[in-house]
N, C-alpha and C positions, 0 to 999 in steps of 0.2 A: 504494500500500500504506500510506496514513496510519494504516488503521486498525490493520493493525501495532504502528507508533509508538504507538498510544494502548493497544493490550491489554498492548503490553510494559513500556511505563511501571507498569501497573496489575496487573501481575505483579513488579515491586519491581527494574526492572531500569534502567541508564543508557542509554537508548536514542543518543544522542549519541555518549557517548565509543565505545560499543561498535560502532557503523555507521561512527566514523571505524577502527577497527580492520581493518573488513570496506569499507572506500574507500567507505562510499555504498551499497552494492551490495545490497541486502536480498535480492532473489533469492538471491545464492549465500551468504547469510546463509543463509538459511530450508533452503536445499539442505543444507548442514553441519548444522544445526539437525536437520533428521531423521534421520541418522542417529547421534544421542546416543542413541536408542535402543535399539540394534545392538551398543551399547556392551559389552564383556562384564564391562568394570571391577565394574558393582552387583553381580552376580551375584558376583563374582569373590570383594569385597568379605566379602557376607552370606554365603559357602562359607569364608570363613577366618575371618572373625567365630566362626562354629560351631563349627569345629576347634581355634581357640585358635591360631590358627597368627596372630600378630601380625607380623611381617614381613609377609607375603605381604597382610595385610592392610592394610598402609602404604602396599605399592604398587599396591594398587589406589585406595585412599583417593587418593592422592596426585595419581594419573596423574590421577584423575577433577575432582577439586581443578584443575589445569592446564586442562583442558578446557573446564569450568564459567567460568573464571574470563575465555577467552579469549571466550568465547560471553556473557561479562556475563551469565549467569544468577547475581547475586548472590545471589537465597533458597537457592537449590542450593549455591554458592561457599561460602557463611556457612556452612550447614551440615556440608558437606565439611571448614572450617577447624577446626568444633569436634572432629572426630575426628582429626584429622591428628596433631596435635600429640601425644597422649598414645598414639598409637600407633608413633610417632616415638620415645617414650621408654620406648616398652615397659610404660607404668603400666598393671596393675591396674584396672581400672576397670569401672561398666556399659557397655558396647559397644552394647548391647541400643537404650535409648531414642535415642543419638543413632542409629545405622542405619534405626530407623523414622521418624526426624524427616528424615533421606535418603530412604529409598523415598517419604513423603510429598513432599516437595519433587521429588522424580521426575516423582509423578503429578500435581504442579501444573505443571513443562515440558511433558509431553505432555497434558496439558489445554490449555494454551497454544498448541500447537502442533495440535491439532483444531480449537481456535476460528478459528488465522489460516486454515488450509484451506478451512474453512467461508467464511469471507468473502474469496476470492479469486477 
């Protein structure tokens, strides 16, 4: 699976430190890895976004933030960190552009995650 290695690096991510997290193991990497999309956190996320319901939206931000970060998808990670925080303090804010700068970075994981299929 090198080419793994080379599409993840080129998706912005530490292929290294994140496969020592997963012992080596890219298999049950890539097996975790599919089902972030099952995930109900985004959905969870952009249904409290809309509502205004800030709490509930922290904890989905949050949880998924944990997730991302454990899976070394840093574009997703980064993203995730820029809403955590002010929804943590309850600020006022657009909600809006960072959520879609999220579902963007979504569709670049499961982009990611078509291409390694494809070359397996």
């Amino acid at each position: 699976m090198t080419e793994f290695k080379t599409l993840f690096e080129e998706y912005g991510a530490d292929y290294d430190t994140t496969m020592r997290r997963f012992m080596g193991n890219e298999a049950v990497y890539l097996r975790i890895l599919s089902k972030l999309s099952a995930d109900p956190n985004l959905q969870k996320l952009g249904n409290a976004l809309c509502l205004d319901n800030l709490g509930e939206a922290f904890e989905a931000a949050h949880t998924l933030k944990g997730v991302t970060g454990n899976l070394g998808l840093t574009p997703l990670y980064d993203a995730l960190c820029v809403i955590v925080e002010p929804l943590r303090a309850k600020r006022i804010c657009d909600y809006t552009e960072m959520y879609k700068t999220i579902e963007s970075e979504f569709g670049r994981v499961e982009a990611l995650q078509k291409e390694v299929e494809r070359g397996e």
